[in-house]
The first five atom37 places (N, CA, C, CB, O) and aatype in JSON, in Angstrom:
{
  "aatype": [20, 20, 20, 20, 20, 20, 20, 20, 20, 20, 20, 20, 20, 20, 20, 20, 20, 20, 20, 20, 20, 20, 20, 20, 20, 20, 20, 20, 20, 20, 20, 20, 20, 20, 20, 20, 20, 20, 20, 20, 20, 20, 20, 20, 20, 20, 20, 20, 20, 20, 20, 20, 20, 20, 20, 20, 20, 20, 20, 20, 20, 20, 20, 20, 20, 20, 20, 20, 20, 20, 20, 20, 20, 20, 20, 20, 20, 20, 20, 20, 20, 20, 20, 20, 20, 20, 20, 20, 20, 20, 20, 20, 20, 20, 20, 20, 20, 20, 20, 20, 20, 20, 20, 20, 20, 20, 20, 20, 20, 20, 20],
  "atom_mask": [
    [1, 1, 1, 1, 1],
    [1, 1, 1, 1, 1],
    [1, 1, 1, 1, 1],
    [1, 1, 1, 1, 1],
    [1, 1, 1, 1, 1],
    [1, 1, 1, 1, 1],
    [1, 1, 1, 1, 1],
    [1, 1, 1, 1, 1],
    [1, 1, 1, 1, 1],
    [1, 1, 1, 1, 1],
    [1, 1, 1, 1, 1],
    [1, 1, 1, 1, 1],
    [1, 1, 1, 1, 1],
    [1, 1, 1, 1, 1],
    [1, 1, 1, 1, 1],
    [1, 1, 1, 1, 1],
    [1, 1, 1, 1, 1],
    [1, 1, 1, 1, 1],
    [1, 1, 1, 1, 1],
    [1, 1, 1, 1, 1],
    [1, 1, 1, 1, 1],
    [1, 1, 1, 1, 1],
    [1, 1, 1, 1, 1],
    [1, 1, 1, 1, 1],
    [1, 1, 1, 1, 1],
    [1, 1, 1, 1, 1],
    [1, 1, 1, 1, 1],
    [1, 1, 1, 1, 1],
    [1, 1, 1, 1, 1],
    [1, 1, 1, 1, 1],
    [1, 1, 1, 1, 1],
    [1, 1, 1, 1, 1],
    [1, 1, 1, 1, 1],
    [1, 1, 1, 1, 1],
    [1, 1, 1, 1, 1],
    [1, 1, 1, 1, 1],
    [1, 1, 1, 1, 1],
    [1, 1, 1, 1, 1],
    [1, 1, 1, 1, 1],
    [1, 1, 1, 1, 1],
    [1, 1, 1, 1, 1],
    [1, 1, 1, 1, 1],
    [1, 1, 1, 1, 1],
    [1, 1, 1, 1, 1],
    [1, 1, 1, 1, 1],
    [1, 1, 1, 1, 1],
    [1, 1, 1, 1, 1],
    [1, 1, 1, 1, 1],
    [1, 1, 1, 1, 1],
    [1, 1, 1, 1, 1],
    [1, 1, 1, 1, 1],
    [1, 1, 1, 1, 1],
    [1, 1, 1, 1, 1],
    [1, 1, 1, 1, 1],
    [1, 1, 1, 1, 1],
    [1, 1, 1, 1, 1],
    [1, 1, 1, 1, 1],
    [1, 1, 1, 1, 1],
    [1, 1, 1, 1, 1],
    [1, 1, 1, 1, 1],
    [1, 1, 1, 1, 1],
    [1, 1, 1, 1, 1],
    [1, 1, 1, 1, 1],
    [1, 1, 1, 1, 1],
    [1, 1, 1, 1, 1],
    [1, 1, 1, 1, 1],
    [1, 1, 1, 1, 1],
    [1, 1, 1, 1, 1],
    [1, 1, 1, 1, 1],
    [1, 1, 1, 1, 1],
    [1, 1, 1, 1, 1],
    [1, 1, 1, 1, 1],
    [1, 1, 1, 1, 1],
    [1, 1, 1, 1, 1],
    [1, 1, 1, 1, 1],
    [1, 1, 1, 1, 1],
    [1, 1, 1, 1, 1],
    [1, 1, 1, 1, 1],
    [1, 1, 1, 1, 1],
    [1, 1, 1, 1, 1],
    [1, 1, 1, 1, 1],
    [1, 1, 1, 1, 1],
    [1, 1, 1, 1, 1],
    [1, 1, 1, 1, 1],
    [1, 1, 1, 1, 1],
    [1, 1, 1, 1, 1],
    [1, 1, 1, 1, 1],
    [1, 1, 1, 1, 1],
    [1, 1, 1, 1, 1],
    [1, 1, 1, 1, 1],
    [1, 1, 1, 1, 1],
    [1, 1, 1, 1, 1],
    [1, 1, 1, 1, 1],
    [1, 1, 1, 1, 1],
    [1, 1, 1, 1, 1],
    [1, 1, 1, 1, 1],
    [1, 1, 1, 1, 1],
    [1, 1, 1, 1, 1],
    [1, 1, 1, 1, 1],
    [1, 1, 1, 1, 1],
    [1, 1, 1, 1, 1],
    [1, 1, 1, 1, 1],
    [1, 1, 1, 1, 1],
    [1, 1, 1, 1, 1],
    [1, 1, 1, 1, 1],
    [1, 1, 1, 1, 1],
    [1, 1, 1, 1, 1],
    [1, 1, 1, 1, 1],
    [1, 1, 1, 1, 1],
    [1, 1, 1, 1, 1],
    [1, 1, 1, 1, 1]
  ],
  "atom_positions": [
    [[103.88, 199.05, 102.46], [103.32, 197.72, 102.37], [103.31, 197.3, 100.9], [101.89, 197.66, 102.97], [103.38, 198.08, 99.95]],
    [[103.22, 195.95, 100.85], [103.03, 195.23, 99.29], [101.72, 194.37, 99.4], [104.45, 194.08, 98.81], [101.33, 193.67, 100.33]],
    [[101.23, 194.6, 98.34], [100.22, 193.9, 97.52], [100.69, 192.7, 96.58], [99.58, 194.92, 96.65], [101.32, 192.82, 95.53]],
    [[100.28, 191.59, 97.14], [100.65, 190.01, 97.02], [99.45, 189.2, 96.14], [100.76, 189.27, 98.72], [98.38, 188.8, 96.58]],
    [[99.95, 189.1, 94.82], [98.63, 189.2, 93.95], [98.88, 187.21, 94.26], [98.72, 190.22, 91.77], [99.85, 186.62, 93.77]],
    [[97.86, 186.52, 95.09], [97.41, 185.0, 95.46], [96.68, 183.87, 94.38], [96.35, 185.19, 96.59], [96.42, 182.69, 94.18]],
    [[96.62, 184.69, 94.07], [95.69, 184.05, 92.3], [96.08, 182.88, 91.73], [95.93, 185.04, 90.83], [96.98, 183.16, 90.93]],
    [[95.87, 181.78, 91.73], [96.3, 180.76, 90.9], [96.91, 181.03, 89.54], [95.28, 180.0, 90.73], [96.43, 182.14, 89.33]],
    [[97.66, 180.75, 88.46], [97.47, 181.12, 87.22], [97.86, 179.63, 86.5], [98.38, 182.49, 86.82], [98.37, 178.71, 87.14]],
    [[97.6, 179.56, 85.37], [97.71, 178.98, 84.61], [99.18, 178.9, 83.84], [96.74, 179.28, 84.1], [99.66, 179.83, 83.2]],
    [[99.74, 177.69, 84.02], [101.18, 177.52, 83.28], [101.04, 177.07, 82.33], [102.17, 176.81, 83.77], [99.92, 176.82, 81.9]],
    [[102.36, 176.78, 81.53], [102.46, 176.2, 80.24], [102.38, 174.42, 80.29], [103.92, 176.77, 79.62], [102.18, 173.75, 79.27]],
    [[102.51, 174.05, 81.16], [102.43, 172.6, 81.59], [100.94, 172.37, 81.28], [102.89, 172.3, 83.24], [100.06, 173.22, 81.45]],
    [[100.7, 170.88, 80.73], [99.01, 170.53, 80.46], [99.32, 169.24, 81.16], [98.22, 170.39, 78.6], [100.38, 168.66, 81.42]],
    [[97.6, 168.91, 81.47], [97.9, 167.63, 82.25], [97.75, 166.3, 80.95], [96.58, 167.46, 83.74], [98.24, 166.27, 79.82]],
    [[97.1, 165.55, 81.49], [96.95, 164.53, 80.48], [95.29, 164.89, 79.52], [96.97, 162.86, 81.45], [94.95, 164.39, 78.45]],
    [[94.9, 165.4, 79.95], [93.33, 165.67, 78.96], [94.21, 167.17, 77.8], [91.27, 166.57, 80.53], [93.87, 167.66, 76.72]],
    [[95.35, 167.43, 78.68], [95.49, 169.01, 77.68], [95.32, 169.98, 78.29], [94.52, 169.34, 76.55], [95.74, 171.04, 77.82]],
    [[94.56, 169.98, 79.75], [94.09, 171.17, 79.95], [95.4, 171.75, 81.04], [92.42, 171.08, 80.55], [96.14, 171.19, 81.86]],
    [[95.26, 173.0, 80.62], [96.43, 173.8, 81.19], [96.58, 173.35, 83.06], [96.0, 175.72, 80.88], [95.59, 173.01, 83.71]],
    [[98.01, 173.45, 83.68], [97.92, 172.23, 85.07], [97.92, 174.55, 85.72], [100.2, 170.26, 85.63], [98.31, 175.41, 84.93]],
    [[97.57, 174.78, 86.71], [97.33, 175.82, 87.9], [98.76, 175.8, 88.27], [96.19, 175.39, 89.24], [99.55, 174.85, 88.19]],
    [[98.99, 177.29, 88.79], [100.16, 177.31, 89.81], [99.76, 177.73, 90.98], [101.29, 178.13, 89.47], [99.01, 178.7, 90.92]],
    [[100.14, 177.1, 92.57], [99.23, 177.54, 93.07], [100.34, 178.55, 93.72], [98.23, 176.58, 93.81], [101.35, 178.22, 94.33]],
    [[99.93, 179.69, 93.47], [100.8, 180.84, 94.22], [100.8, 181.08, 95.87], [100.29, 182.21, 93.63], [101.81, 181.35, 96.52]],
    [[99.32, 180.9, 96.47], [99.9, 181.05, 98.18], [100.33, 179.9, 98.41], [98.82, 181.4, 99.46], [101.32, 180.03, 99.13]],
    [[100.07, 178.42, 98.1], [101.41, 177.43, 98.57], [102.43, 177.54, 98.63], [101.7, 176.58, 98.14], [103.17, 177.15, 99.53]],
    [[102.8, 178.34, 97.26], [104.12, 178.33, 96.88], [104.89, 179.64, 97.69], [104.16, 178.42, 95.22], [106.02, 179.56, 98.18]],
    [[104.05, 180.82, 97.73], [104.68, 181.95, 98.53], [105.08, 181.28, 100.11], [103.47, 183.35, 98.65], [105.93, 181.74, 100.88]],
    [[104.09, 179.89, 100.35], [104.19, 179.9, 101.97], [105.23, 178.77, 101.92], [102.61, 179.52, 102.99], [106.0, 178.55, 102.86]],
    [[105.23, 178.15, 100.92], [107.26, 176.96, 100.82], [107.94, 178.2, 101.16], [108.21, 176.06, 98.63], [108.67, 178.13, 102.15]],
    [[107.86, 179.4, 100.52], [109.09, 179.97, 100.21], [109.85, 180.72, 101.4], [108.83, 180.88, 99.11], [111.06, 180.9, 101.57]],
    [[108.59, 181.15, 102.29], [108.9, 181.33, 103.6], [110.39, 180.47, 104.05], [107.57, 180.83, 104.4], [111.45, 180.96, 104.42]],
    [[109.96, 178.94, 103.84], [110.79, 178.24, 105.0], [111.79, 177.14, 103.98], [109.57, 177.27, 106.33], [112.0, 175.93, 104.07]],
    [[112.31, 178.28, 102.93], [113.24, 177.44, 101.98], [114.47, 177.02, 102.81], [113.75, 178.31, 100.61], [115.01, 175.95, 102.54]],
    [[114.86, 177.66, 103.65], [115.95, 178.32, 104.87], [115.91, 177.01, 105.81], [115.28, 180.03, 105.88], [115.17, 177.16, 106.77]],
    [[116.37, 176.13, 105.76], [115.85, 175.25, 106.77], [116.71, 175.4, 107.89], [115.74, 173.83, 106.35], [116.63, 174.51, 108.74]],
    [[117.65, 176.48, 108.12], [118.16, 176.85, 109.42], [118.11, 177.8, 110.36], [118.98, 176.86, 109.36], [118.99, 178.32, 111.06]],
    [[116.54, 178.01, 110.24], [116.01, 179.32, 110.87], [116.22, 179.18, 112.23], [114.49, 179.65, 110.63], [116.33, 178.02, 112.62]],
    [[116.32, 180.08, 113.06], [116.19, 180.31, 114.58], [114.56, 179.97, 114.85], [116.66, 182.04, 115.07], [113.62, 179.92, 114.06]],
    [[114.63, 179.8, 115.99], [113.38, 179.08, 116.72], [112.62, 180.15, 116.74], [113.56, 178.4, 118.23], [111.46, 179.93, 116.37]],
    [[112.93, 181.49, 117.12], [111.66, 182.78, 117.18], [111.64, 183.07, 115.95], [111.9, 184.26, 118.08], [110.63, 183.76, 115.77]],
    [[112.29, 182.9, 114.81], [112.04, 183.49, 113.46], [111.11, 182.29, 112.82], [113.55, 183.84, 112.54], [109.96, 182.59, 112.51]],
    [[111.59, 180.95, 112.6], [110.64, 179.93, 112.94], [109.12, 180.26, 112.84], [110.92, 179.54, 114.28], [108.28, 180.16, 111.95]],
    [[109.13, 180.78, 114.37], [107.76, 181.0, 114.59], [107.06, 182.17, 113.88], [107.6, 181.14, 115.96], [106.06, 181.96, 113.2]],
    [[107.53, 183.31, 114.01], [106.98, 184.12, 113.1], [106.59, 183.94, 111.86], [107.56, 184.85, 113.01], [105.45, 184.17, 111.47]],
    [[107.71, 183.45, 111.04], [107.35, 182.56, 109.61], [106.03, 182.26, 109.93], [108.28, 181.04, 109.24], [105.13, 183.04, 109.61]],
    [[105.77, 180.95, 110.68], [104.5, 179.95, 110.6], [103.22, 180.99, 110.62], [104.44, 178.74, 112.07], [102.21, 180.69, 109.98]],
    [[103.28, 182.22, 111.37], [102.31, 183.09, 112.05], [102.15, 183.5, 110.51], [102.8, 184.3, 113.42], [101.18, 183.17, 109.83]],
    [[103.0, 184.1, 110.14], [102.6, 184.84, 108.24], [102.18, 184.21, 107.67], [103.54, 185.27, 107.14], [101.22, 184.55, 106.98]],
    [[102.78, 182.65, 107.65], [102.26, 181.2, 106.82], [100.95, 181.33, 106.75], [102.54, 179.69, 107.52], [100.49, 181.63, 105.64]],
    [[100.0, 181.15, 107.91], [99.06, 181.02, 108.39], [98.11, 182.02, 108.38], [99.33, 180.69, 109.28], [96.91, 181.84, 108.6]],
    [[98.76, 183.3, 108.06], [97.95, 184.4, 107.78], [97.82, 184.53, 106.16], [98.56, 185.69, 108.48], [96.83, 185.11, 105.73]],
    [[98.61, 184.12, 105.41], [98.78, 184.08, 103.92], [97.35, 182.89, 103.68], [100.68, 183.44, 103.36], [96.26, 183.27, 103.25]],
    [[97.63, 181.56, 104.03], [96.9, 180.9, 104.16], [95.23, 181.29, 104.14], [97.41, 180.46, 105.06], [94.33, 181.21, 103.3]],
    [[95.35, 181.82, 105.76], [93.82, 181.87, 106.16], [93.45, 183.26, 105.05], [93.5, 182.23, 108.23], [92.22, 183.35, 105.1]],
    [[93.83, 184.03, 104.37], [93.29, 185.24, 103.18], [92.17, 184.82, 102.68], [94.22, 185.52, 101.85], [92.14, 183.66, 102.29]],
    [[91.15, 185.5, 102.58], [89.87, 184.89, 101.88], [90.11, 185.4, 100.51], [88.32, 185.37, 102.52], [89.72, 184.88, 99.47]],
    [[90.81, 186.51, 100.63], [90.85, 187.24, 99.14], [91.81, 186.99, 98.17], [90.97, 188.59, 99.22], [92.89, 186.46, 98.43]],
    [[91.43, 187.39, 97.0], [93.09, 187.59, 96.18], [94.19, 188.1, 95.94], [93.23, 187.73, 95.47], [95.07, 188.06, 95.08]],
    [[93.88, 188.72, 97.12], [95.21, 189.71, 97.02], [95.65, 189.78, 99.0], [94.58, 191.79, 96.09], [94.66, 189.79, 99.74]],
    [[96.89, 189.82, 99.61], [97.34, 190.19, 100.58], [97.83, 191.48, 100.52], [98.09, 189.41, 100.94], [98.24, 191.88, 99.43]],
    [[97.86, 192.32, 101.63], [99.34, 193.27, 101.69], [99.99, 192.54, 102.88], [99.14, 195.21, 102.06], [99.6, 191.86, 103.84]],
    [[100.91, 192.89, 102.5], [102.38, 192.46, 103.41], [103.51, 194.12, 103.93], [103.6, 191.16, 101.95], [104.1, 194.99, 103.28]],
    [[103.31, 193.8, 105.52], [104.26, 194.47, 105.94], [105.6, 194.17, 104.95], [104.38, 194.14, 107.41], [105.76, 193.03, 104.53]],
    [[106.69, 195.37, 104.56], [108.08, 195.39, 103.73], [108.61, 194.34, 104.28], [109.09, 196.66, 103.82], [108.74, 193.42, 103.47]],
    [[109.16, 193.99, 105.96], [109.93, 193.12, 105.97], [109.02, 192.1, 105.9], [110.82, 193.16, 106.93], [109.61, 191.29, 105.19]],
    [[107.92, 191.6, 106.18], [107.57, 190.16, 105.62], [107.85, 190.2, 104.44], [106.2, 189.64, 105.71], [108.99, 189.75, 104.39]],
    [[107.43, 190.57, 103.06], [107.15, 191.24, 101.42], [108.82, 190.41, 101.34], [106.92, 193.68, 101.05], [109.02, 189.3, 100.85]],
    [[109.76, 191.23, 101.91], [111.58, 190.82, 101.84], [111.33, 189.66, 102.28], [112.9, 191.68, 102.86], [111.36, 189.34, 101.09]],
    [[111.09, 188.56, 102.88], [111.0, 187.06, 103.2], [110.67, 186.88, 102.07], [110.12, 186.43, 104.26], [111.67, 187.21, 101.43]],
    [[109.84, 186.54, 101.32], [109.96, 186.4, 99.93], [110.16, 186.28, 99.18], [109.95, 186.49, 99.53], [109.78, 185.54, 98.28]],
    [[111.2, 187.35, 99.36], [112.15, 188.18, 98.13], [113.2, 187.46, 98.14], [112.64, 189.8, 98.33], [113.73, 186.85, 97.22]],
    [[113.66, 187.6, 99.87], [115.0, 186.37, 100.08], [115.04, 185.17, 99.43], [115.13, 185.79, 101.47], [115.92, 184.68, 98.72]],
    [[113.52, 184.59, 99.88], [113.25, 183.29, 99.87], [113.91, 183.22, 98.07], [111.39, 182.88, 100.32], [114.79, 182.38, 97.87]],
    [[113.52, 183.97, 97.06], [113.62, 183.28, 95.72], [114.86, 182.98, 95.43], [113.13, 184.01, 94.64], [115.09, 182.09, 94.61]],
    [[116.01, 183.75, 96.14], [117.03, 183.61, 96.09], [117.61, 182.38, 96.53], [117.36, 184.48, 96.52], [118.72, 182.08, 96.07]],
    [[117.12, 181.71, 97.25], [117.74, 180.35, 97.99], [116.94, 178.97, 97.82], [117.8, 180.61, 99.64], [116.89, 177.95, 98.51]],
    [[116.18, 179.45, 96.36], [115.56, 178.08, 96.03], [115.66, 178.0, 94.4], [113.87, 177.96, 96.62], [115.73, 178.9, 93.57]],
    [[115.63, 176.45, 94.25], [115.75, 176.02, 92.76], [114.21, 176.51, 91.89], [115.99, 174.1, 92.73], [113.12, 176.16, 92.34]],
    [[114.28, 176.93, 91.27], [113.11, 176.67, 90.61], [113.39, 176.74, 88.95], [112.03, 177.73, 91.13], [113.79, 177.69, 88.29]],
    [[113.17, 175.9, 88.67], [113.08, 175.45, 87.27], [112.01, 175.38, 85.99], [113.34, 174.42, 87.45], [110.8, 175.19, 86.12]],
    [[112.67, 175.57, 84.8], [111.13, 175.8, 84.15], [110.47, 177.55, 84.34], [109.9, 174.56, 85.16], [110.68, 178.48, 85.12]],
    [[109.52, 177.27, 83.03], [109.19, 178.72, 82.78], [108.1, 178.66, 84.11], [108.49, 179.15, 80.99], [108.23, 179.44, 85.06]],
    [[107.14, 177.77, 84.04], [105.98, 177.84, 85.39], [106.18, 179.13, 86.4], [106.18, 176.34, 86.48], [105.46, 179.97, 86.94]],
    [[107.36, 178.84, 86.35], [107.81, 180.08, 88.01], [108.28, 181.08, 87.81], [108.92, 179.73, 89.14], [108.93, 181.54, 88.75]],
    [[108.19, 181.87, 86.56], [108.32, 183.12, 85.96], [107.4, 184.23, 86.52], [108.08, 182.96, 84.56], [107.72, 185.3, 87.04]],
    [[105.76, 183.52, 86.2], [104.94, 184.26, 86.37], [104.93, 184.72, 88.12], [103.78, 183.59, 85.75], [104.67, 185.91, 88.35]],
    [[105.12, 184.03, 89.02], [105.38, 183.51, 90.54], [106.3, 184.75, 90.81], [106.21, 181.77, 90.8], [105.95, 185.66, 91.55]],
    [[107.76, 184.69, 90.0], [108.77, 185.56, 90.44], [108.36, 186.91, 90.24], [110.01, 185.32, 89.8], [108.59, 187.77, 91.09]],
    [[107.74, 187.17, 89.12], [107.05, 188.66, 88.52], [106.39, 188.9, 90.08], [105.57, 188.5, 86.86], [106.93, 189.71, 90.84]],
    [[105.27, 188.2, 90.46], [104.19, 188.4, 91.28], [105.23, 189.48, 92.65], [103.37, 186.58, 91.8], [105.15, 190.62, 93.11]],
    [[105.8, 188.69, 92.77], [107.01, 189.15, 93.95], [107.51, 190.08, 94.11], [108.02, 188.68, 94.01], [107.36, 190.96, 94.96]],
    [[108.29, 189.92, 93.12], [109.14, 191.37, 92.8], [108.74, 192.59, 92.74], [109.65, 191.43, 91.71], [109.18, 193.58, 93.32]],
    [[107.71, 192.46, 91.85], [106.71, 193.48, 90.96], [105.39, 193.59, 91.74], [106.35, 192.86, 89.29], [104.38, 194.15, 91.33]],
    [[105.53, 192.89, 93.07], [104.29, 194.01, 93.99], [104.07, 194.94, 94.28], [104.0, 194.05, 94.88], [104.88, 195.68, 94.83]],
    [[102.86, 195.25, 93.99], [103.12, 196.97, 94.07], [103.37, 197.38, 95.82], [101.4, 197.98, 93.36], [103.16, 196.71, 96.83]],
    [[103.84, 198.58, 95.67], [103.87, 199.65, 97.11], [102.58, 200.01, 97.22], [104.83, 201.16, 97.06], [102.0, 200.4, 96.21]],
    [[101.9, 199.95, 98.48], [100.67, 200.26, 98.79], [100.4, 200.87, 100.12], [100.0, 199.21, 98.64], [100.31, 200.38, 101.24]],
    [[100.26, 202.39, 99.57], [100.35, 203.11, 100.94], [98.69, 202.87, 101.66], [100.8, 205.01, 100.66], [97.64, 202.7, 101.05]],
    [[98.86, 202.92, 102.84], [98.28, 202.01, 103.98], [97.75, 203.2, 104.9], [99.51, 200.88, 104.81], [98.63, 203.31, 105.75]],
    [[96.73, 204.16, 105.17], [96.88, 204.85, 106.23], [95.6, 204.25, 107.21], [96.91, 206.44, 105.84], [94.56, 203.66, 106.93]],
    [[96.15, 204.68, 108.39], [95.29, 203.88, 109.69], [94.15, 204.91, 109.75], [96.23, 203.7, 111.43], [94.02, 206.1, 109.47]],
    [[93.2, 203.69, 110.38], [91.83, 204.16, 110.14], [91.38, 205.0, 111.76], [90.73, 202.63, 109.66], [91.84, 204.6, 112.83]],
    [[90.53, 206.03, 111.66], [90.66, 206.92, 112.65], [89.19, 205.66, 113.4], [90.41, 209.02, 112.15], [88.36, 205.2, 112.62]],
    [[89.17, 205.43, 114.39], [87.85, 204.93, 115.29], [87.15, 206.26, 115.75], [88.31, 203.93, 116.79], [87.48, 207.13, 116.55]],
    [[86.6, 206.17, 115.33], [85.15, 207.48, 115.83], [84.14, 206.4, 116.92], [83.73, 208.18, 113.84], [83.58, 205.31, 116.77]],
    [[84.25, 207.32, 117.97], [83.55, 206.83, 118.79], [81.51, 207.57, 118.6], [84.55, 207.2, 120.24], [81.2, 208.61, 118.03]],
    [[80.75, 206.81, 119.14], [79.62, 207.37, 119.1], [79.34, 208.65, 120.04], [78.8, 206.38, 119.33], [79.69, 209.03, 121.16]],
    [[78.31, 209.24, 118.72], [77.97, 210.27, 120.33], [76.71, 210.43, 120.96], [78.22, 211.82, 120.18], [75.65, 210.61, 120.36]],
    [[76.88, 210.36, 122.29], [75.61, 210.05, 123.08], [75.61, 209.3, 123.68], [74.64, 209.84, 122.65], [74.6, 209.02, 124.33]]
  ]
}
C-alpha cells in the first residue's frame, strides 16, 4: 500500500493581498483519476468509488491499494501541468511511501 500525503501546501503563486494562493492536493489527486476521458463504463465507476473515498478522508494522509496508488501515477502522465505549483503534487505521488498494512486479528469475547 501507499501513503497519500492530502495536505494542502502552499505554492509560489500569491494572490492579490501577497499571501501565498494553497494547492489543493485531494482535488487535484481526484481530476487526476479521470484525466482519461475514455474510460470504460466499469472502470468509470470504480474511479468515482476511490474519488469519493479520497474525498470523504477525514485525515491527512490516505493509503491506497498499489493499483489504485498506479491510477495516479498514470494519471500524471496524461495531463498538462504547468508551472512549478505542481512539483510539489508530483513529489507527493511518486515519492509515497510503501506502507506495509497487516490485517487486524478480531478477537472475539469470552463468555
Amino acid at each position: 500500500m501507499r501513503k497519500l500525503d492530502l495536505t494542502p501546501y502552499d505554492t509560489h503563486r500569491k494572490d492579490d493581498d501577497g499571501k501565498a494562493l494553497s494547492f489543493d492536493v485531494r482535488g487535484s489527486a481526484i481530476e487526476l483519476l479521470f484525466v482519461n476521458g475514455r474510460l470504460p463504463p466499469l472502470e468509470r465507476m470504480k474511479r468515482e468509488a476511490l474519488a469519493q473515498r479520497i474525498e470523504d478522508e477525514s485525515g491527512d494522509t490516505i493509503l491506497l491499494e498499489n493499483a489504485d496508488w498506479d491510477k495516479l501515477d498514470v494519471g500524471l502522465t496524461n495531463v498538462d501541468m504547468p508551472g512549478r505549483e505542481f512539483t510539489e503534487f508530483v513529489r507527493r505521488i511518486l515519492e509515497a511511501p510503501t506502507v506495509d498494512v497487516k490485517e487486524r486479528q478480531h478477537l472475539r469475547p469470552v463468555g
